[in-house]
N, CA, C and O of each residue as an XYZ file, in Angstrom:
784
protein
N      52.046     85.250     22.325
C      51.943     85.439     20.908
C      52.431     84.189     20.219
O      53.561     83.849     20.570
N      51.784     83.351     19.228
C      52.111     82.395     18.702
C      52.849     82.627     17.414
O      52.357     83.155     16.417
N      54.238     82.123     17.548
C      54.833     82.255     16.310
C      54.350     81.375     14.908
O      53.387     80.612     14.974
N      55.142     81.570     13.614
C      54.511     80.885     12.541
C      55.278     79.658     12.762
O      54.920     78.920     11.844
N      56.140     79.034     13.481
C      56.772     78.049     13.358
C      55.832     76.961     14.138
O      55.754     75.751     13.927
N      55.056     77.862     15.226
C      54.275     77.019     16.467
C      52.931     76.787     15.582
O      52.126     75.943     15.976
N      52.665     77.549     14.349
C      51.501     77.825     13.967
C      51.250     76.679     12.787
O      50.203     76.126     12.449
N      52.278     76.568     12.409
C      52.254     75.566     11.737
C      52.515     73.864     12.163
O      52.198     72.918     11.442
N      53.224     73.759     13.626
C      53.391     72.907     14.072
C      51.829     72.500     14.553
O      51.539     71.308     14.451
N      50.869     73.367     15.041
C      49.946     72.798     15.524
C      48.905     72.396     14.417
O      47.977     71.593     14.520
N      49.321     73.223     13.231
C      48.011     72.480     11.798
C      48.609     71.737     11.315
O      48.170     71.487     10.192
N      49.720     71.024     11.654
C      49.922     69.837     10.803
C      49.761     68.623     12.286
O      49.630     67.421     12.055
N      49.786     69.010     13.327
C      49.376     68.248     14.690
C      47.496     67.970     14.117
O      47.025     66.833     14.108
N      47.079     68.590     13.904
C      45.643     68.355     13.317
C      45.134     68.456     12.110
O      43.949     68.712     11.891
N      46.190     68.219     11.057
C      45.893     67.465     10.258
C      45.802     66.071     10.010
O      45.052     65.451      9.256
N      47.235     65.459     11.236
C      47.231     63.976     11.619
C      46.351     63.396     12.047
O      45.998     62.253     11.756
N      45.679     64.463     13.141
C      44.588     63.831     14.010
C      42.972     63.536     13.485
O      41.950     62.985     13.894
N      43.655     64.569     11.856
C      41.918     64.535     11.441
C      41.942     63.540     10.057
O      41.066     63.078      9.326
N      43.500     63.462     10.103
C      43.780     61.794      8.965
C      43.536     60.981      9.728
O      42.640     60.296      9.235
N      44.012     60.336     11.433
C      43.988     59.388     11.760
C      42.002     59.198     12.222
O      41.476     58.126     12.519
N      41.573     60.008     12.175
C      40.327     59.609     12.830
C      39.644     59.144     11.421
O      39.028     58.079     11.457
N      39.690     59.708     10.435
C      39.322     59.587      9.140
C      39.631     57.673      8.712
O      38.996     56.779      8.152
N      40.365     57.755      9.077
C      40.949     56.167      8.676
C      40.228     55.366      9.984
O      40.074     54.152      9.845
N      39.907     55.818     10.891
C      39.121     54.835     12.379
C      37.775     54.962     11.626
O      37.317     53.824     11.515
N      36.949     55.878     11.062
C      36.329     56.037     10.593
C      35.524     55.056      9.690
O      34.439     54.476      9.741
N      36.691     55.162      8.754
C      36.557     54.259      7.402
C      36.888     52.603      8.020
O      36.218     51.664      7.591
N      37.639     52.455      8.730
C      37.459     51.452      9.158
C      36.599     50.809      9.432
O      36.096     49.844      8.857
N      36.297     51.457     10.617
C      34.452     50.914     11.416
C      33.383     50.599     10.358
O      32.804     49.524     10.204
N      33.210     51.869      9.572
C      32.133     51.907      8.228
C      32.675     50.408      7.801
O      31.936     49.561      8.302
N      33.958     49.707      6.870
C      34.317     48.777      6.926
C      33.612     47.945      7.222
O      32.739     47.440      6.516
N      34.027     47.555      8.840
C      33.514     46.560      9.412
C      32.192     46.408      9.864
O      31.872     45.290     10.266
N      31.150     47.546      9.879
C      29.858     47.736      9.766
C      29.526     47.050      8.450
O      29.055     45.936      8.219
N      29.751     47.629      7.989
C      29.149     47.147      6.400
C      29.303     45.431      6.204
O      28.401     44.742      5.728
N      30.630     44.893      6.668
C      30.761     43.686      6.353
C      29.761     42.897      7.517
O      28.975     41.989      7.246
N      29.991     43.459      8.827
C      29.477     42.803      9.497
C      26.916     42.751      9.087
O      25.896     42.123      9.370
N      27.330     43.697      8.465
C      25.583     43.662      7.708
C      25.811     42.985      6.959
O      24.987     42.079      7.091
N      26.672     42.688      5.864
C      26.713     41.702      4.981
C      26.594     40.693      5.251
O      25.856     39.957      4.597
N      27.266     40.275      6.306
C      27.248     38.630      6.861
C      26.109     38.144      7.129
O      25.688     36.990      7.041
N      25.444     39.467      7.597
C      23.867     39.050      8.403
C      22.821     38.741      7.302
O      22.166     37.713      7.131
N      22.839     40.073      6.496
C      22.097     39.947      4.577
C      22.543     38.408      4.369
O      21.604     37.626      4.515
N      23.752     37.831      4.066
C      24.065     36.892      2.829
C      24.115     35.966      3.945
O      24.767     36.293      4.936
N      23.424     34.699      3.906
C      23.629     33.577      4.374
C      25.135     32.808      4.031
O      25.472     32.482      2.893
N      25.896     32.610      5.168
C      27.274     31.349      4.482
C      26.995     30.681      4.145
O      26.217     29.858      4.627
N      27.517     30.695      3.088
C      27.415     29.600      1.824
C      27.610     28.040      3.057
O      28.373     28.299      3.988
N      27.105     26.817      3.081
C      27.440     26.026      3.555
C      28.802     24.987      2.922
O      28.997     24.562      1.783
N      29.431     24.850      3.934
C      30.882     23.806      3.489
C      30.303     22.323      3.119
O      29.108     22.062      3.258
N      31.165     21.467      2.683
C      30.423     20.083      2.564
C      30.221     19.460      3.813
O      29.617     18.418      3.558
N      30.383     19.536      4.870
C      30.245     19.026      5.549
C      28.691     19.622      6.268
O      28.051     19.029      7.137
N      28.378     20.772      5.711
C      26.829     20.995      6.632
C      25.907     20.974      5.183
O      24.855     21.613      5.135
N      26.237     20.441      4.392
C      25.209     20.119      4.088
C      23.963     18.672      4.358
O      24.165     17.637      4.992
N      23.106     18.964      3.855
C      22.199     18.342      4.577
C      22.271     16.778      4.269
O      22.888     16.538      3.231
N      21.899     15.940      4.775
C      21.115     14.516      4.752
C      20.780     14.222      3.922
O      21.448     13.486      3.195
N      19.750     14.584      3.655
C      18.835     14.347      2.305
C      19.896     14.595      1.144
O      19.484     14.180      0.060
N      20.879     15.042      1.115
C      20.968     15.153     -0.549
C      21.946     14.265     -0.720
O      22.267     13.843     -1.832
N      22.815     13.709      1.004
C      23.434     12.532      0.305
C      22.842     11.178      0.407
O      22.947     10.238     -0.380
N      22.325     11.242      1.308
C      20.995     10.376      1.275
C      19.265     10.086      0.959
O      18.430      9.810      1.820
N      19.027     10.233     -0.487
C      18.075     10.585     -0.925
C      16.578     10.139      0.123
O      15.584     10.806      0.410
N      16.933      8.907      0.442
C      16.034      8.356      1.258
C      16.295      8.201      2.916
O      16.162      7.170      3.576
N      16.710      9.545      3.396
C      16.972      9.175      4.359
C      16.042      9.814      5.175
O      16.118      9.597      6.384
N      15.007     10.710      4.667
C      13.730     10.972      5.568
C      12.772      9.870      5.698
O      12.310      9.584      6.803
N      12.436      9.215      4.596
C      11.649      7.759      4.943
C      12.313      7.153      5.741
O      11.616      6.349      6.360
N      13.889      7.150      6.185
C      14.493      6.194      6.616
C      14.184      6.586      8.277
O      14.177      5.733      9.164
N      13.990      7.723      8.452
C      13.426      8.619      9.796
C      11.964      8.196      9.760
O      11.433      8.375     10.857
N      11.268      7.763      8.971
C       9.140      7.299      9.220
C      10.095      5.813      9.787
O      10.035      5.443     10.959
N      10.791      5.222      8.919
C      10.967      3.706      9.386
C      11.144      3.880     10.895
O      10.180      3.748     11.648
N      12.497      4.206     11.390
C      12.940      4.017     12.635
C      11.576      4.968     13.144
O      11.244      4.088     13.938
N      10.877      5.664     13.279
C      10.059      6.052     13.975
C       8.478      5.187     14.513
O       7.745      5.485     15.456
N       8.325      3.911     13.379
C       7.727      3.019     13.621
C       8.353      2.003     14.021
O       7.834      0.919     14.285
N       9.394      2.248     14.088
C       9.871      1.028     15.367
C      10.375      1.149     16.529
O      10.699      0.236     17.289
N      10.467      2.463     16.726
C      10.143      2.895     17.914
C       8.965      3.054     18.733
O       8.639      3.023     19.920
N       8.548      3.209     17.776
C       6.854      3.223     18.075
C       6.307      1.933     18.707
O       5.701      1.715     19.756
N       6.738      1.150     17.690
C       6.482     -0.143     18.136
C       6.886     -1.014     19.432
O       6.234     -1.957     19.881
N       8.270     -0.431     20.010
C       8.834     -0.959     20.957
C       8.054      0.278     22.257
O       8.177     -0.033     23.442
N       7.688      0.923     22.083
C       7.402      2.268     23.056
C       5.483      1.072     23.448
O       5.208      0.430     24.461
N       4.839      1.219     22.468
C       3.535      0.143     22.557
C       3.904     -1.212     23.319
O       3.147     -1.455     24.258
N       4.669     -1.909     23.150
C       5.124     -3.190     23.529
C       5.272     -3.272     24.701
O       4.951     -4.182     25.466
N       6.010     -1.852     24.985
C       7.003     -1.966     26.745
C       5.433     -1.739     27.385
O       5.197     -2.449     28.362
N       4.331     -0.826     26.943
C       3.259     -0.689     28.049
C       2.640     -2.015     27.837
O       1.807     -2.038     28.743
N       2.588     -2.565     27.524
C       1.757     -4.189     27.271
C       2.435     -4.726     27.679
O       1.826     -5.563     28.345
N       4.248     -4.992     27.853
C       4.435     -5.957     28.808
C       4.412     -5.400     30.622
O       4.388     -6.139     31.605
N       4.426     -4.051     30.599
C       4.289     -3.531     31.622
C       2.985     -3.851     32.671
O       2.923     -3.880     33.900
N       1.941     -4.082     31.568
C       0.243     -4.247     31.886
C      -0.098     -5.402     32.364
O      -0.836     -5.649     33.318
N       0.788     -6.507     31.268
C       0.136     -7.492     30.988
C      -0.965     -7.821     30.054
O      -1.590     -8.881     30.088
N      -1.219     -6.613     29.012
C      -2.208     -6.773     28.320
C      -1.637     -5.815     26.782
O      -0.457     -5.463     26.783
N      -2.436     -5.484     25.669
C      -2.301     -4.907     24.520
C      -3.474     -4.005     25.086
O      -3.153     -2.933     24.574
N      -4.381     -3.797     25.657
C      -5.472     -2.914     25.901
C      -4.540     -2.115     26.295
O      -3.404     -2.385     26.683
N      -5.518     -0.239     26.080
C      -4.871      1.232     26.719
C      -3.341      0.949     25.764
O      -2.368      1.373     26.387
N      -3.044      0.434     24.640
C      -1.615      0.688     23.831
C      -2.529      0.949     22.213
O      -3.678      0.854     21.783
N      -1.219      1.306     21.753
C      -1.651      1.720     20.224
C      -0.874      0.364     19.792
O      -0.307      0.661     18.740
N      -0.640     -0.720     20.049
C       0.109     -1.546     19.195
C      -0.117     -1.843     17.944
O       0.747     -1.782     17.069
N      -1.343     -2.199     17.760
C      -1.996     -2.813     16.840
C      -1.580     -1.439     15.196
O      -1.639     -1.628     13.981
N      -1.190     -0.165     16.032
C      -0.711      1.012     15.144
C       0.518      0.916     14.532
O       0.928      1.858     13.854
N       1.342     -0.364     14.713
C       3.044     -0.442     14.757
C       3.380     -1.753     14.126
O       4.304     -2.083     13.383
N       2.223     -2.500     14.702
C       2.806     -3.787     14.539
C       1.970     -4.761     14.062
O       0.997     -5.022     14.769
N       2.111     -5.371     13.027
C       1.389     -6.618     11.993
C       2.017     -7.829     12.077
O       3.051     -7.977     12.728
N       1.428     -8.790     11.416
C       1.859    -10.419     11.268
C       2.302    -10.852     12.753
O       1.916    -10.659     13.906
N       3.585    -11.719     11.916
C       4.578    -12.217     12.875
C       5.024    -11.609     14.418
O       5.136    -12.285     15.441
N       5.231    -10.229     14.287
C       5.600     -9.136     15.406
C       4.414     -9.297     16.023
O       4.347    -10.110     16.945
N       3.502     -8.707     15.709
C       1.957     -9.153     16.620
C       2.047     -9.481     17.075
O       2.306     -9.233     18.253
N       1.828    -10.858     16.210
C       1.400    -12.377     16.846
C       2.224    -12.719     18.074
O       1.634    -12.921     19.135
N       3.777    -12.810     17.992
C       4.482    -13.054     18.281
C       4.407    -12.154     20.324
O       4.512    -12.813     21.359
N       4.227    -10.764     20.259
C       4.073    -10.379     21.229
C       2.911    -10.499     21.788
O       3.015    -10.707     22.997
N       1.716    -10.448     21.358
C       0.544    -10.824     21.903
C       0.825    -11.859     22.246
O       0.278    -12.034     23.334
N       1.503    -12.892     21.900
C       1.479    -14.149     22.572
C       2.756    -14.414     23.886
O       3.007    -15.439     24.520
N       3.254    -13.327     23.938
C       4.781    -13.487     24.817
C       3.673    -12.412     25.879
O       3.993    -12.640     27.046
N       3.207    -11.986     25.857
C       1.760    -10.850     26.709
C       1.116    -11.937     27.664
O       1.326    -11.916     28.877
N       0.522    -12.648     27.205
C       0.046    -13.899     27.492
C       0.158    -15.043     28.485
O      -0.574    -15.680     29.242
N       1.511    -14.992     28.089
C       2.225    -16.218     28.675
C       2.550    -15.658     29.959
O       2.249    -16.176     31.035
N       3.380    -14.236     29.754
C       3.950    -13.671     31.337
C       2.632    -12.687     32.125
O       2.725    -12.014     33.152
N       1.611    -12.862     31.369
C       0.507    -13.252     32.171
C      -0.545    -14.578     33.258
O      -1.463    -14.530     34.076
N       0.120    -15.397     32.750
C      -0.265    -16.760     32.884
C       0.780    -17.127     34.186
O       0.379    -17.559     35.267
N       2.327    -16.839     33.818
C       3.450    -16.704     34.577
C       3.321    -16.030     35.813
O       3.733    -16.424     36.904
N       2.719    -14.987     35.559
C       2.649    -13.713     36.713
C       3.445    -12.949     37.004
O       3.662    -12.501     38.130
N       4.083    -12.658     35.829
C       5.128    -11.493     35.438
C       4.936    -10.614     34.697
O       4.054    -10.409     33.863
N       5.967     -9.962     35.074
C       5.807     -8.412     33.820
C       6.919     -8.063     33.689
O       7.771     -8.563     34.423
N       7.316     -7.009     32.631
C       8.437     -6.413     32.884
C       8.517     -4.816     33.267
O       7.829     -3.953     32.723
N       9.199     -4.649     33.999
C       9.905     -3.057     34.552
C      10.810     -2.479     33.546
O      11.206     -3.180     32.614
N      11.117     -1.411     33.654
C      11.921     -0.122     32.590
C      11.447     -0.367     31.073
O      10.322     -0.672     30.677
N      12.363     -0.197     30.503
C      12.649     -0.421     29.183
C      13.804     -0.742     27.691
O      14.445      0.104     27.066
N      13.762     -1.881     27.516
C      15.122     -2.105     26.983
C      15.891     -0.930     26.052
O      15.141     -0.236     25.364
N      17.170     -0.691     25.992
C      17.800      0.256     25.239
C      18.118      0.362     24.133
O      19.115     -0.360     24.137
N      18.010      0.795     22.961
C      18.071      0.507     21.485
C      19.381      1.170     20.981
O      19.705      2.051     21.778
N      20.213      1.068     19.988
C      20.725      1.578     18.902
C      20.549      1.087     17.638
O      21.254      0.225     17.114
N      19.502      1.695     17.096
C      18.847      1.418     16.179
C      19.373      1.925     14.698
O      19.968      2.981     14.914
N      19.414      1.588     13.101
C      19.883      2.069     12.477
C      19.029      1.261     11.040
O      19.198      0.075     10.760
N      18.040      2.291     10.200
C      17.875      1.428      9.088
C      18.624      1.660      8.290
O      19.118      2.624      7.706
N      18.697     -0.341      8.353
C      19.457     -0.974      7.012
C      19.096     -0.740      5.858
O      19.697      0.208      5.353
N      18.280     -1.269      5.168
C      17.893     -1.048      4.308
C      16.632     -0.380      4.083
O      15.896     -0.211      5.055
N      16.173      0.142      2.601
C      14.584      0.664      2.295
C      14.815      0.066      0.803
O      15.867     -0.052      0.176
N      13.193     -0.348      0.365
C      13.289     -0.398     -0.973
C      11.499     -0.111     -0.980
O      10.590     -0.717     -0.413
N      11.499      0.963     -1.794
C      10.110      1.933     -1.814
C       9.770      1.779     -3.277
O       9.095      2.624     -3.866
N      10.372      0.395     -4.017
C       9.834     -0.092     -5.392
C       8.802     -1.427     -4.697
O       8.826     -1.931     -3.574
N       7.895     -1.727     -5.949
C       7.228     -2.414     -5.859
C       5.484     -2.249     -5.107
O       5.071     -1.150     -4.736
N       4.753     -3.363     -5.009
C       3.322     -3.409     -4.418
C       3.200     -2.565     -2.576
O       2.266     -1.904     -2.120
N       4.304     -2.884     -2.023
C       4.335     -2.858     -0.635
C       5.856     -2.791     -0.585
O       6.528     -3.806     -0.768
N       6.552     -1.278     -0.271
C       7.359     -0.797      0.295
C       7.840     -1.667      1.388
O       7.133     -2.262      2.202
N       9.587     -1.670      1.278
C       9.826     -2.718      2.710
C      11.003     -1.929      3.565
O      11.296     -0.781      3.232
N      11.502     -2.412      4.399
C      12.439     -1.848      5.159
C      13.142     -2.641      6.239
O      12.485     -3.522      6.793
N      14.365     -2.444      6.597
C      14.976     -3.233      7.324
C      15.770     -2.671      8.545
O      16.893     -2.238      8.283
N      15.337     -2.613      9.877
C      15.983     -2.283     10.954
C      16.573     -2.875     11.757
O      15.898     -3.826     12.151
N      17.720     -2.793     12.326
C      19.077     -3.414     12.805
C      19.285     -2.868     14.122
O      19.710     -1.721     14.265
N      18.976     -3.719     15.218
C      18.725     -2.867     16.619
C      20.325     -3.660     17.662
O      20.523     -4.870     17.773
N      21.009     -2.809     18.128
C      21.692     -3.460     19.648
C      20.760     -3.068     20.363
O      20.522     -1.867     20.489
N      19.932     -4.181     21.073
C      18.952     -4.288     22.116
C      19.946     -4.509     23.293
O      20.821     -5.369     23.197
N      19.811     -3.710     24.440
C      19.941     -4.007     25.533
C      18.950     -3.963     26.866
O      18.269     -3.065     27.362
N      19.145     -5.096     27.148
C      18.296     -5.879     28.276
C      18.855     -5.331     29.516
O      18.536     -6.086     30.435
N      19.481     -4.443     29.892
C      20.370     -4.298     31.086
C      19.468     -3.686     31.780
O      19.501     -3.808     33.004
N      18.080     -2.591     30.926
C      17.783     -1.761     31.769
C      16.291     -2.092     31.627
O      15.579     -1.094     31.518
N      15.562     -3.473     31.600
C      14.589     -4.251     31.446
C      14.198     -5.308     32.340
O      14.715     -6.386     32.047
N      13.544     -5.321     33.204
C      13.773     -6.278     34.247
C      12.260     -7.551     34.334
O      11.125     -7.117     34.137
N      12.423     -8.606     34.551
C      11.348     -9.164     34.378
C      11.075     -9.479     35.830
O      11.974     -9.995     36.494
N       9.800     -9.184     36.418
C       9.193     -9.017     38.370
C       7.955    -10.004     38.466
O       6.953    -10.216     37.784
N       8.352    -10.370     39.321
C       6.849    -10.942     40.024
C       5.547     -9.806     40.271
O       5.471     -8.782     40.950
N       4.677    -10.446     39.464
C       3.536     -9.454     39.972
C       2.856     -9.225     41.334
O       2.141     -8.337     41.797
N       3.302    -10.242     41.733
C       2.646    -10.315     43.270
C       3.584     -9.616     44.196
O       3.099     -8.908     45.078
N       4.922     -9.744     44.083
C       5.508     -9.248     45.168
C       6.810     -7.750     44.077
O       7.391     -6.841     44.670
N       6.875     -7.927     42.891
C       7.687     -7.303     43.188
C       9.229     -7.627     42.908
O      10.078     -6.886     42.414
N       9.382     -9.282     43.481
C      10.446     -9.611     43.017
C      11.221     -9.384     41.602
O      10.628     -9.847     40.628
N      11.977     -8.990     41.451
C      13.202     -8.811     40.183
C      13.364    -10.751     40.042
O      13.557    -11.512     40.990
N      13.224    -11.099     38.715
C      13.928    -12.413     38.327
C      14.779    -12.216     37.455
O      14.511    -11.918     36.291
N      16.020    -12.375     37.968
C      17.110    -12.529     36.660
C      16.929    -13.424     36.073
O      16.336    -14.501     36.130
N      18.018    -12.399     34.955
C      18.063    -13.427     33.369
C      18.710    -14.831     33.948
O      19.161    -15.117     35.057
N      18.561    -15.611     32.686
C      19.570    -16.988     32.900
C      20.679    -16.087     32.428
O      20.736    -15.087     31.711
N      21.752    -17.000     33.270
C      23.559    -16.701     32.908
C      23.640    -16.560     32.036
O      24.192    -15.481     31.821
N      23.349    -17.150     31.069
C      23.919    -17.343     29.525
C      23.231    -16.185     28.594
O      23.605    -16.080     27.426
N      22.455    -15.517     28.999
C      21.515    -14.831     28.275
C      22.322    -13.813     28.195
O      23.062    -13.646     29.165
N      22.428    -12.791     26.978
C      23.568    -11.869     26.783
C      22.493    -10.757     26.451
O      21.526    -10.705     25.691
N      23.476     -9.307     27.957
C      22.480     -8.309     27.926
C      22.323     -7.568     26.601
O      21.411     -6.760     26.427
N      23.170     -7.841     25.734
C      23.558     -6.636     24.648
C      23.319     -7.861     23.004
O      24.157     -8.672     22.610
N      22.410     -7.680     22.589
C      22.359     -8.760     21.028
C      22.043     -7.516     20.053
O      21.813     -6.321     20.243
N      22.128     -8.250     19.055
C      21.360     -8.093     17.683
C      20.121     -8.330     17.418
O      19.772     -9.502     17.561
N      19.063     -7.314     16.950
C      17.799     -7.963     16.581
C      17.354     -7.157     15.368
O      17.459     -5.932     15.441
N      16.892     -7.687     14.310
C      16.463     -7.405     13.413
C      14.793     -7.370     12.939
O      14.044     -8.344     13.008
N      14.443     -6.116     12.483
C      13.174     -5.761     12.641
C      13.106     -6.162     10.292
O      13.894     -5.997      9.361
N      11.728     -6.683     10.446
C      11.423     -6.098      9.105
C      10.262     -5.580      9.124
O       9.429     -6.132      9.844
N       9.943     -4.616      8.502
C       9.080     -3.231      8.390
C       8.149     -3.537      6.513
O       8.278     -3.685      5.298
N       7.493     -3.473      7.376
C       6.372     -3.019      5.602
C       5.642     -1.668      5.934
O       5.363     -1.244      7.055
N       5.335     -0.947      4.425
C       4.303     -0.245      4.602
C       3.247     -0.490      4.046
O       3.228     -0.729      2.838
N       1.728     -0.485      5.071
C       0.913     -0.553      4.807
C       0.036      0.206      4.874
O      -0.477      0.544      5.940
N      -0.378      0.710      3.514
C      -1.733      2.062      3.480
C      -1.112      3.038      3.882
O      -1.778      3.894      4.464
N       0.277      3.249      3.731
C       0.952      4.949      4.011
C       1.635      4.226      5.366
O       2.093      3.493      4.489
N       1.854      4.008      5.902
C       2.041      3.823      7.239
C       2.957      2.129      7.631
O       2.515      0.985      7.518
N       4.221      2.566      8.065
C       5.111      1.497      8.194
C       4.523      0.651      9.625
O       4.140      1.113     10.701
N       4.585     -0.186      9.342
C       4.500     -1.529     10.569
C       5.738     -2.490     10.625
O       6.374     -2.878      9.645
N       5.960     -2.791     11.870
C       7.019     -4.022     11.556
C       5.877     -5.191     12.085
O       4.983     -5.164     12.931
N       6.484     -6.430     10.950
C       5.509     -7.082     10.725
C       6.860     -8.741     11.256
O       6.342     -9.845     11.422
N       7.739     -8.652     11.353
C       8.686     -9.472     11.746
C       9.930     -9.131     13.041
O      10.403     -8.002     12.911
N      10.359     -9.729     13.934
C      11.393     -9.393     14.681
C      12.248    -10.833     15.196
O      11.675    -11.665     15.899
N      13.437    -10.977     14.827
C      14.331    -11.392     15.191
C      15.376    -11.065     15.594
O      16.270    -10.406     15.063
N      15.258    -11.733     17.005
C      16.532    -11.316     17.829
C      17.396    -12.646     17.577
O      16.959    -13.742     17.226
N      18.829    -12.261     17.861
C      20.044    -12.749     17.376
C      20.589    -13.199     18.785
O      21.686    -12.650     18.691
N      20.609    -13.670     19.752
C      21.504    -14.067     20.847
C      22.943    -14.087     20.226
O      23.873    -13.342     20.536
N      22.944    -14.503     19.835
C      24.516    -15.362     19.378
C      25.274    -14.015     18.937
O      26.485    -13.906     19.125
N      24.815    -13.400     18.578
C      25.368    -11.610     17.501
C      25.118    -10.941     18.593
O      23.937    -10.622     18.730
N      26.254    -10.442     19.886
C      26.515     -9.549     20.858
C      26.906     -8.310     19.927
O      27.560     -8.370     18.886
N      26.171     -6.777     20.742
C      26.931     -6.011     20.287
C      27.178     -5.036     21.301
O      27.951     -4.102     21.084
């Protein structure tokens, strides 16, 4: 027989139990809800993720630049690889001076009976853009490294090293025009003397 003392001990034993679940309850709902919220509302971004572009107005053209001079060096390496500008898009990358300049270095280590193996390594970064005026210009700033570029005998194979003095790691500077929508580098100077 349950007394009123036991009778009451056990409805206030489950009244606790039906407060404490009530509050696990509300909790969860809580953290449900927030955790949908998070998913609904995009985080606001901090300054630090925001994007490129807005602190650098021009820094998607500055991505067409370096992409034509990559371009340009990607065309180059199969032509000195060949020995020829045929089967390359060069002529897609590269104008004037740069041309000229490699078509004629094509040439020579044809004449030589060389070529080169791999491909030199870039850290590339445009310097400048100025997208006023007749013909848009641009300026790219390369550490070229020669380390992983090798110049071979075509006949056998042989590897010819550099001269001593020749430094694997320089400076070379690209200048870029655009012409008809479409950037070319139309100049390249490399820097021996400016290691980087």
């Amino acid at each position: 027989m349950t007394t009123a003392r036991q009778h009451h001990t056990r409805t206030t034993r489950l009244r606790a139990a039906a407060a404490i679940t009530a509050a696990v309850a509300t909790l969860t709902t809580g953290c449900t809800t927030d955790a949908k919220d998070d998913k609904a509302a995009p985080a606001s971004p901090g300054p630090s993720a925001s994007p490129t572009a807005s602190v650098d107005p021009q820094a998607a053209e500055k991505q067409h630049v370096l992409a034509a001079y990559d371009g340009f060096w990607a065309e180059s390496v199969k032509a000195y690889a060949t020995g020829t500008e045929k089967d390359t898009r060069l002529v897609d990358f590269a104008a004037k001076a740069a041309l000229d300049r490699t078509l004629a270095d094509i040439a020579n280590m044809q004449k030589a009976g060389v070529a080169k193996q791999g491909s030199p390594g870039h850290k590339s970064e445009a310097t400048a853009l100025n997208l006023s005026g007749e013909r848009p210009t641009a300026t790219v700033t390369d550490c070229l490294d020669l380390s992983t570029w090798q110049t071979v005998e075509r006949a056998t194979g042989t590897v010819r090293p550099y001269p001593s003095a020749q430094p694997m790691r320089y400076v070379a500077v690209a200048e870029i025009e655009q012409w008809a929508g479409r950037w070319m580098v139309v100049k390249m100077t490399p820097n021996g003397d400016n290691k980087c």
